[in-house]
PAZAPA-4460 file (N, C-alpha, C; in steps of 0.05 Angstrom, whole numbers, plus 32768, in hexadecimal, padded with zeros to 4 digits):
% residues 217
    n_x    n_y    n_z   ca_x   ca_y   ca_z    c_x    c_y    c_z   seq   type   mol
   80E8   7F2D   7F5C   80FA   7F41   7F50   80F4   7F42   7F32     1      X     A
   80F3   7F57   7F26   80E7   7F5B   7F0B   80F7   7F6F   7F01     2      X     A
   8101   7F73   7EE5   8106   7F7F   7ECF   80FB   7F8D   7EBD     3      X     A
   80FC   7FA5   7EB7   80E6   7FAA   7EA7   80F5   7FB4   7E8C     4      X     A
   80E7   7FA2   7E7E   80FA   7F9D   7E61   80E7   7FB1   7E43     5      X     A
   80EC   7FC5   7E3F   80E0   7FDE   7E2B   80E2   7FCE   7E19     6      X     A
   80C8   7FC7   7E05   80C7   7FAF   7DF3   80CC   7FC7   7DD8     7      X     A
   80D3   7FDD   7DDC   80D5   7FE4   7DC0   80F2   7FEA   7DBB     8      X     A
   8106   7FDD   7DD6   8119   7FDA   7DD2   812D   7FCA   7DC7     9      X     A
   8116   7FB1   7DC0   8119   7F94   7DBF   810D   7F8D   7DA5    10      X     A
   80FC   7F9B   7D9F   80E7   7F97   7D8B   80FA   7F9C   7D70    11      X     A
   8107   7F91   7D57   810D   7F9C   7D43   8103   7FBA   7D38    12      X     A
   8110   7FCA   7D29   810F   7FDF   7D2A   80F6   7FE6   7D15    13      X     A
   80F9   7FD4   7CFE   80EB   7FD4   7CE3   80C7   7FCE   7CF3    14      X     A
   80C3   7FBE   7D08   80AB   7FBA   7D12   80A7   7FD1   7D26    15      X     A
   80BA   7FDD   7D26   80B2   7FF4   7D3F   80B0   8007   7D2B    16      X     A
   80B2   8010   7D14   80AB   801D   7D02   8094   8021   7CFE    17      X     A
   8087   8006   7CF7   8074   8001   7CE9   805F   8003   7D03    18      X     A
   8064   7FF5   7D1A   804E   8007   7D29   8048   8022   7D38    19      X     A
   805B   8034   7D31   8058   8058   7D35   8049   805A   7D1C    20      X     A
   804E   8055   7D05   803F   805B   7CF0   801B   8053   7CF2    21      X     A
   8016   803C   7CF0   7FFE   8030   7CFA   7FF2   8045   7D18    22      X     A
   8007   8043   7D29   7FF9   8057   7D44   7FF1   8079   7D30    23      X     A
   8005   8077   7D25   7FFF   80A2   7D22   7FE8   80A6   7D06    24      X     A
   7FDD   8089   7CFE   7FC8   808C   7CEA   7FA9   8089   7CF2    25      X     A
   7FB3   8079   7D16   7F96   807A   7D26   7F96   8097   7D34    26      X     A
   7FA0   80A8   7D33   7FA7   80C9   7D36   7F9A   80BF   7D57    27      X     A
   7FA1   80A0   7D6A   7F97   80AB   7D87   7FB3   80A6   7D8F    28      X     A
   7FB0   80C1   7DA1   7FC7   80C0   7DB7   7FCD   80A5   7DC9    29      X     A
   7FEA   80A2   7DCC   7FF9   808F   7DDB   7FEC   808F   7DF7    30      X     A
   7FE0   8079   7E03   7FD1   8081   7E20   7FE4   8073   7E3C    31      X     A
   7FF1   806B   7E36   8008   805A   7E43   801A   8070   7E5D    32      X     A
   8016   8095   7E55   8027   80A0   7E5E   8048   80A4   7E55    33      X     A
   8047   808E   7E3D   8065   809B   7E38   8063   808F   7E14    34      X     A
   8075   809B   7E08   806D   8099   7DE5   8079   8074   7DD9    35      X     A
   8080   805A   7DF8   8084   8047   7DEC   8067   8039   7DE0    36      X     A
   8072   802E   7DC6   805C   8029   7DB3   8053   8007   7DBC    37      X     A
   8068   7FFC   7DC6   8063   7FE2   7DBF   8062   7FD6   7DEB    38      X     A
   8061   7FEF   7DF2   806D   7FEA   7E16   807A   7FDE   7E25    39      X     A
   8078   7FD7   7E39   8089   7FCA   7E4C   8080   7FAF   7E52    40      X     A
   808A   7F9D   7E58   808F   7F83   7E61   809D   7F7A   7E7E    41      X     A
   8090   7F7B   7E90   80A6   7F6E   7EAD   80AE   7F52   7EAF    42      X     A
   80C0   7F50   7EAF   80CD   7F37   7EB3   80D7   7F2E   7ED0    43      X     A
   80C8   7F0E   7ED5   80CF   7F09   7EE6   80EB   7EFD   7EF2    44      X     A
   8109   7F06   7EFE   811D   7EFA   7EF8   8120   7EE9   7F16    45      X     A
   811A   7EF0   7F22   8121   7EE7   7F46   8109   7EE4   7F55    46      X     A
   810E   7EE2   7F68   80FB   7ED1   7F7C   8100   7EE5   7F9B    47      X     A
   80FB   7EF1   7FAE   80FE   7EF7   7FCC   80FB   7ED1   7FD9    48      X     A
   8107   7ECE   7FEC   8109   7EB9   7FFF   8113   7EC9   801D    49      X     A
   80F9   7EC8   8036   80FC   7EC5   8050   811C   7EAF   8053    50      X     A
   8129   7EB9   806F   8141   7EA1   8076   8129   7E83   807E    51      X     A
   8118   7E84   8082   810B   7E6E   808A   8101   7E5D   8070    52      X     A
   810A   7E71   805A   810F   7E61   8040   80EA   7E5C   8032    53      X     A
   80D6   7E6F   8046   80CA   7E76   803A   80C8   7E87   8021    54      X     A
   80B1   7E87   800F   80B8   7EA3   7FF7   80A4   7EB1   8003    55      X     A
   80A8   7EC7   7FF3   808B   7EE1   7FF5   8074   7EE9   7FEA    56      X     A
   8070   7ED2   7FD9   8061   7ECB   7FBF   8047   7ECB   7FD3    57      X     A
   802B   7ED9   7FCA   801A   7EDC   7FD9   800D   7EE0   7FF1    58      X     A
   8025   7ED8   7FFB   802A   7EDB   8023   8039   7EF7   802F    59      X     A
   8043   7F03   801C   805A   7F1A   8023   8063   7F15   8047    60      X     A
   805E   7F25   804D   8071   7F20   8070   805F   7F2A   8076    61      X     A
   804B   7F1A   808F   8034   7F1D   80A2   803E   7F2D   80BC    62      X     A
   8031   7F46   80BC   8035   7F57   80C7   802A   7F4B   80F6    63      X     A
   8042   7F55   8109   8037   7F43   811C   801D   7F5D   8126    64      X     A
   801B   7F75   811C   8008   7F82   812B   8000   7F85   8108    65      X     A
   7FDB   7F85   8104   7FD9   7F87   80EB   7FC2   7FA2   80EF    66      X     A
   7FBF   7FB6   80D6   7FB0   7FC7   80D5   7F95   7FBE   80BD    67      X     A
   7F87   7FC7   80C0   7F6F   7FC8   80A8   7F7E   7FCF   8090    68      X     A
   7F77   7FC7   8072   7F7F   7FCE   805B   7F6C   7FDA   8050    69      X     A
   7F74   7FF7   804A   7F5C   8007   8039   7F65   7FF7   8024    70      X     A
   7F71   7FF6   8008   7F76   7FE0   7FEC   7F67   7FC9   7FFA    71      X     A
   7F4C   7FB9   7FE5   7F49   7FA9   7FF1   7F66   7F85   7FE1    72      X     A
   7F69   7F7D   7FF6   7F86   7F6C   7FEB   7F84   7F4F   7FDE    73      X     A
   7F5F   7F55   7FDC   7F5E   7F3A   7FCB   7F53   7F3F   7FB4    74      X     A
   7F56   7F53   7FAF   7F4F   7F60   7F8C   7F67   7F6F   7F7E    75      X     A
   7F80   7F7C   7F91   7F96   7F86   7F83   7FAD   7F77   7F97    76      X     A
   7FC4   7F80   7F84   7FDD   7F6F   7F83   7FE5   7F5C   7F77    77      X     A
   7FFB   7F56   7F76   8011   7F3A   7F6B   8000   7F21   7F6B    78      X     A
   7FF7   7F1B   7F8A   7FEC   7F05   7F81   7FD0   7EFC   7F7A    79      X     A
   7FC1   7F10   7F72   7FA6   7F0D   7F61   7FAD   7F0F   7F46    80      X     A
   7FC5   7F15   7F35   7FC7   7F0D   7F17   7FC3   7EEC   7F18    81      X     A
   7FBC   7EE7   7F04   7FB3   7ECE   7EF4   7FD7   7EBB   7EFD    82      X     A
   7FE2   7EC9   7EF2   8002   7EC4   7EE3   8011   7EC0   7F04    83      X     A
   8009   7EC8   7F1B   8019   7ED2   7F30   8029   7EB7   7F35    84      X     A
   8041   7EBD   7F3D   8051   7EA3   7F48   8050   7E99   7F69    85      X     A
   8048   7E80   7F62   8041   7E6E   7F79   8052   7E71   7F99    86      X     A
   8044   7E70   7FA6   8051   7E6C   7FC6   8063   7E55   7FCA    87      X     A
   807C   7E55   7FCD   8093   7E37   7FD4   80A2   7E40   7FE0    88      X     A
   80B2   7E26   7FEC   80C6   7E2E   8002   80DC   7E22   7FFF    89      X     A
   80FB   7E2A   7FFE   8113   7E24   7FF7   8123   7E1B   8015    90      X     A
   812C   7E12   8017   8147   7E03   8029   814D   7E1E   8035    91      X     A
   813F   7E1B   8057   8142   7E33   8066   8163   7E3E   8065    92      X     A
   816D   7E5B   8067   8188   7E5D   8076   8190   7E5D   808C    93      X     A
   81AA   7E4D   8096   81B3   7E4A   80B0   81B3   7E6D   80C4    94      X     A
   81A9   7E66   80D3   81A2   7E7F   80E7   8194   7E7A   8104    95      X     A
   81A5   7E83   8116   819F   7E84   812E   818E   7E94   8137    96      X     A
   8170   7E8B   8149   8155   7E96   814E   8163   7EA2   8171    97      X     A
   816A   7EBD   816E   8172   7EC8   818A   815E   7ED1   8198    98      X     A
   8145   7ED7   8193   8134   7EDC   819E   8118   7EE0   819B    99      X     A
   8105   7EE2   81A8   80E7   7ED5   81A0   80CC   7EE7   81A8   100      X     A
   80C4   7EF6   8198   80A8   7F11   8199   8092   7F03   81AD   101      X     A
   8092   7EE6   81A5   807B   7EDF   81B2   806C   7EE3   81D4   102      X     A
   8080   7EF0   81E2   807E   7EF6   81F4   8071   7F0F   81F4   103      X     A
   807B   7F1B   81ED   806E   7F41   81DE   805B   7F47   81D8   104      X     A
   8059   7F39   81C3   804B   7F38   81AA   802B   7F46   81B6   105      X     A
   8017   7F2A   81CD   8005   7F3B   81D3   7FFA   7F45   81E4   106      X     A
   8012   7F59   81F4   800E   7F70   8201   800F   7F89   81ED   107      X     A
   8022   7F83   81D4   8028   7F9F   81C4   8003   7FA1   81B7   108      X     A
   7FFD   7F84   81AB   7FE2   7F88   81A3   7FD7   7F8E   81B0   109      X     A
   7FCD   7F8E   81CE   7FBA   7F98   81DE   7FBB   7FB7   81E1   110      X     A
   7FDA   7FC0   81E7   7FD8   7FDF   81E4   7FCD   7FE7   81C5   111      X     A
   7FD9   7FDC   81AF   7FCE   7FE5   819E   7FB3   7FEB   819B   112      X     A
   7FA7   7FD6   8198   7F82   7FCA   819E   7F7C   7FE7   81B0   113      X     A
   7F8E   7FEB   81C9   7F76   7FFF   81D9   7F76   8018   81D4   114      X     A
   7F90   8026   81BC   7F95   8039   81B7   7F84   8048   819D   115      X     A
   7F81   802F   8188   7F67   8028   816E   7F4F   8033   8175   116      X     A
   7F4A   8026   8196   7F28   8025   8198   7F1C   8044   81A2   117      X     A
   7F39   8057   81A5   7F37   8072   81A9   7F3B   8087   819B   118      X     A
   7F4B   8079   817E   7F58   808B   8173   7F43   8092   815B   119      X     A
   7F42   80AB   8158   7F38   80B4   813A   7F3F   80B0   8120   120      X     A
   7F5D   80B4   8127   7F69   80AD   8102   7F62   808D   8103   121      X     A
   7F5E   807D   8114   7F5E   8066   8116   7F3B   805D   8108   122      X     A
   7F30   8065   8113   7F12   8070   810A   7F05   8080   80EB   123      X     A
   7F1A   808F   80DE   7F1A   8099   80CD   7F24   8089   80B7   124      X     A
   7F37   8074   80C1   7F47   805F   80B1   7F2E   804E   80AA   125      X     A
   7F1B   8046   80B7   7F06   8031   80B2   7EED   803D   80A7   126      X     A
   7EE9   8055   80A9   7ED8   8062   80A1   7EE1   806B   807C   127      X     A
   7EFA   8074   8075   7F0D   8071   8060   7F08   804D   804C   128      X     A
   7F0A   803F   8063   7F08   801B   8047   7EEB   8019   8048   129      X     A
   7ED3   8025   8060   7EB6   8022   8050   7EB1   8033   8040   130      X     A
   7EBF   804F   803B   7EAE   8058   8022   7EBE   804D   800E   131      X     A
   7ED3   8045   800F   7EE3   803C   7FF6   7ED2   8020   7FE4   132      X     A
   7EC6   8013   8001   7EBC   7FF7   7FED   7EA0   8009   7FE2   133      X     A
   7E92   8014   7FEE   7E76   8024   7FE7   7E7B   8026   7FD0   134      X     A
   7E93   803A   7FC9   7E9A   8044   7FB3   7E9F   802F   7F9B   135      X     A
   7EAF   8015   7FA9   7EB5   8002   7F90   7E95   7FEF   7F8B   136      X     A
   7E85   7FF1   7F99   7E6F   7FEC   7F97   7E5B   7FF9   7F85   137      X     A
   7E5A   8013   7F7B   7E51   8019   7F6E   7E51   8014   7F52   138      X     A
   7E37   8010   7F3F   7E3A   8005   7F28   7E35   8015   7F15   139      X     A
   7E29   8031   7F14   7E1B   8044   7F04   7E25   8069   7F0E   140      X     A
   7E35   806D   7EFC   7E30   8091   7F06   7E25   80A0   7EF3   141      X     A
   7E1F   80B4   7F02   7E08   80C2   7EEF   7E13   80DA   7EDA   142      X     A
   7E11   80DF   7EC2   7E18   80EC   7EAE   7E08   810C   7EAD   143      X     A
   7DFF   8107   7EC3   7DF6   812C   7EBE   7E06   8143   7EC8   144      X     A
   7E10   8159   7EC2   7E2C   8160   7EB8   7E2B   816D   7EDB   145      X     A
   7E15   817F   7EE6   7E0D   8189   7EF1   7E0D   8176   7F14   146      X     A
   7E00   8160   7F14   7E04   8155   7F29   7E1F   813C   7F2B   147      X     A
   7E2C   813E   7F1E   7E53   813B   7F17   7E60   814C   7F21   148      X     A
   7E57   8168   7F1B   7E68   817C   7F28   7E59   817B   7F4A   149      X     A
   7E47   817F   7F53   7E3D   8184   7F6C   7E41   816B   7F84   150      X     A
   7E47   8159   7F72   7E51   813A   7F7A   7E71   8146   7F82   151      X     A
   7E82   8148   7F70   7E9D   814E   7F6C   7EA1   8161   7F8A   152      X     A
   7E94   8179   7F88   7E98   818F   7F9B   7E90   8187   7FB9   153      X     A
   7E7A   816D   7FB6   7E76   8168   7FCE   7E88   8154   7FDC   154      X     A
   7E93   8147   7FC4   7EB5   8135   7FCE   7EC7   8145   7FD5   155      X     A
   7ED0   815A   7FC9   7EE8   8165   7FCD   7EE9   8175   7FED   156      X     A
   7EC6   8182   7FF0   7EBC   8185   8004   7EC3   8177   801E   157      X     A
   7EBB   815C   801E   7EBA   814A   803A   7EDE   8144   8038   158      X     A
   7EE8   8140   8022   7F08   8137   801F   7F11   814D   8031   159      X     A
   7F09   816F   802D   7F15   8184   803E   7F11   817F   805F   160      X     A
   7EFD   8177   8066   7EF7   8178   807A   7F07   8164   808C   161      X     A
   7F00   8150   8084   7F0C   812D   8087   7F30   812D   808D   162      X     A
   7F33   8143   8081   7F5B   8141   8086   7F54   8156   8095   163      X     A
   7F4F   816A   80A1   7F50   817E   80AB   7F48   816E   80CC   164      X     A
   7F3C   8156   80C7   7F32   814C   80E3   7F43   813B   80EA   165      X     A
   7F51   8136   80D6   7F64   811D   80DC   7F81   8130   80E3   166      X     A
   7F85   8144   80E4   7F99   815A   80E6   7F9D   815C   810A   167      X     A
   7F7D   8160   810E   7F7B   8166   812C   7F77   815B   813D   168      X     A
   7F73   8144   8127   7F7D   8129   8141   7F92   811A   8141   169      X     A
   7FA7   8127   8132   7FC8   8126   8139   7FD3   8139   8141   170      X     A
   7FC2   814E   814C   7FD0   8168   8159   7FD3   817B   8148   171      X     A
   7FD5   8175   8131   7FD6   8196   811A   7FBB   81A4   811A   172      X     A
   7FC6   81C1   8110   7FB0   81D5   810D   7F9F   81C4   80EB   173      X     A
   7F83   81D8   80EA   7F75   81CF   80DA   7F82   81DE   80C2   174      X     A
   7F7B   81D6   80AC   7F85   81EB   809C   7F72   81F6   8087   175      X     A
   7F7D   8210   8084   7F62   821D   807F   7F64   8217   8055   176      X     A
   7F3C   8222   804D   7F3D   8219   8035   7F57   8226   8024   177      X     A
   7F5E   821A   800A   7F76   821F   7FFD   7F94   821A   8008   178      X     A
   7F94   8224   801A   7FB2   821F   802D   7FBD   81FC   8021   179      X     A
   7FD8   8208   8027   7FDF   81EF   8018   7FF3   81DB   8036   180      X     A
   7FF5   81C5   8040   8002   81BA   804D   8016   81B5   8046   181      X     A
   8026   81BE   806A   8048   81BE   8062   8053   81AD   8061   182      X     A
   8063   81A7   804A   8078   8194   8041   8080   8181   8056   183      X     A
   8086   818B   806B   8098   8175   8087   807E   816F   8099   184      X     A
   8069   8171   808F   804F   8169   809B   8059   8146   809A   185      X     A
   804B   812F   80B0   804A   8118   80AF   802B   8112   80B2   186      X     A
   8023   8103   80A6   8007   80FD   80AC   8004   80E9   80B5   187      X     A
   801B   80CD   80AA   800D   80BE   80A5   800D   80AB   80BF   188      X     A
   7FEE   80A5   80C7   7FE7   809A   80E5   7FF2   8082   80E9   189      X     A
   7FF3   8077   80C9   7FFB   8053   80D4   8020   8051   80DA   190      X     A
   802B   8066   80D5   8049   806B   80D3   8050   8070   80F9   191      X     A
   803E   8086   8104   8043   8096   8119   8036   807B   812C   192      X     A
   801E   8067   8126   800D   8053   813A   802C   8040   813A   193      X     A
   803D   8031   8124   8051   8022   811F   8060   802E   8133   194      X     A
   806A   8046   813A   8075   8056   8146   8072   804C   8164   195      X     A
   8055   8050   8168   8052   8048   818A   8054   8032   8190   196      X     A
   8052   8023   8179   8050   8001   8187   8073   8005   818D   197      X     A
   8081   800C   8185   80A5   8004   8184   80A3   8012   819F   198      X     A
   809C   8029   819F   8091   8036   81BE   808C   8025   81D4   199      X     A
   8074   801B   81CD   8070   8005   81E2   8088   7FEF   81ED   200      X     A
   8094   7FE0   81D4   80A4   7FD3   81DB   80B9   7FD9   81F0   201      X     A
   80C0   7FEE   81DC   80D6   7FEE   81EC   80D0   7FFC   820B   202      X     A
   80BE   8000   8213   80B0   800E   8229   80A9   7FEF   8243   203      X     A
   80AA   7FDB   822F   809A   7FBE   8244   80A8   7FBA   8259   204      X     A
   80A6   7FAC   826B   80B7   7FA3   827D   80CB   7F94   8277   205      X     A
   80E0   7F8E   8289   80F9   7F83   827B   80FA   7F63   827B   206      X     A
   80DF   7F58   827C   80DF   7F36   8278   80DB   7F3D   825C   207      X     A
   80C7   7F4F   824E   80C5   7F4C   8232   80D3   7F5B   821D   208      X     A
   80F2   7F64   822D   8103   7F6E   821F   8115   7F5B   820F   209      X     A
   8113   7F4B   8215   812B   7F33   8210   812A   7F34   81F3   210      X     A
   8110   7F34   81E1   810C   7F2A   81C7   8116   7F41   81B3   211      X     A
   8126   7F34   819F   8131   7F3D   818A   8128   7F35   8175   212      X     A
   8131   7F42   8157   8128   7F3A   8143   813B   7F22   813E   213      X     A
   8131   7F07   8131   8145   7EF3   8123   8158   7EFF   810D   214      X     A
   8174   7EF0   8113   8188   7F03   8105   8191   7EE0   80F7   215      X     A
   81A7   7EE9   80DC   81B5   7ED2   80D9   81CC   7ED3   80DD   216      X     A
   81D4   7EAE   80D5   81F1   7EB2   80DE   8209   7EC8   80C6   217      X     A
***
């Protein structure tokens, strides 16, 4: 849990003076997005703790069906800063375990798994994190003004096409160039796949109905 404390709110006034003056004699614009001179500071005040009195500190909550990460997750986030605060565990809370996934758990993966190995957006999702590393892989772009633009047009190009395919394989029409997509459109595959697995569940037979989520007291 963090705070975010505007340091030019904090900063004496006579020094916040003195650096607008210094800023407006280097005549460059503020690049921050907003006109604070001296910026922001997050402060760390609290901690998240699991009832099992785990924290969240680098571990966040392990997902029981997991998807591919386009972000790759060991180069961004919380816990690749230098500064990040450590993984520890506090004096679990009293709470009664009513019921148990592990029974579930992998039949929901197996439907999942066989629904992946057919699906397109599912396909498009992995096809999506290889060009992304390609792309972070690259060490040199080219400065000629001419194959920038033909580069550009040929992205915006495959980008048109690429959602237009991913449209029709959630059942929407394609949409044509310029047209703009409607507002109450849903796209998003990993929201609607989350969707079937609860599907599934609750669809299993009634030995593997029993399991609930852990509640406390």
């Amino acid at each position: 849990m963090q705070n975010a404390i505007d340091l030019d709110k904090v900063i004496p006034p006579s020094m916040l003076q003195r650096a607008a003056e210094l800023v407006s004699k280097t005549k460059k614009p503020v690049t921050t997005g907003s006109q604070s001179v001296f910026g922001q500071l997050n402060l760390t005040i609290a901690k998240f703790y699991r009832i099992t009195g785990n924290s969240t500190q680098h571990k966040g909550v392990t997902p029981d069906v997991e998807f591919p990460s386009v972000i790759p997750l060991d180069k961004y986030g919380e816990d690749t800063e230098p500064s990040a605060m450590p993984f520890d565990v506090i004096a679990k809370s009293a709470y009664t375990k009513v019921g148990d996934f592990s029974t579930v758990l992998p039949q929901l993966k197996k439907l999942h798994d066989q629904r992946m190995q057919t699906s397109p957006n599912y396909k498009f999702m992995l096809e999506d994190i290889a060009d992304y590393k390609k792309k972070e892989a690259e060490k040199s772009v080219t400065l000629n003004e001419q194959k920038l633009k033909e580069q550009r047009e040929a992205d915006d190009k495959k980008l048109f096409e690429d959602n237009n395919l991913r449209r029709v394989a959630m059942g929407l029409a394609p949409l044509k160039k310029g047209q703009t997509r409607p507002r109450n459109e849903d796209l998003d595959f990993l929201k609607r796949e989350a969707g079937q697995i609860l599907t599934d569940y609750i669809s299993l037979d009634s030995k593997f109905t029993n399991a609930v989520v852990p509640v406390t007291n």
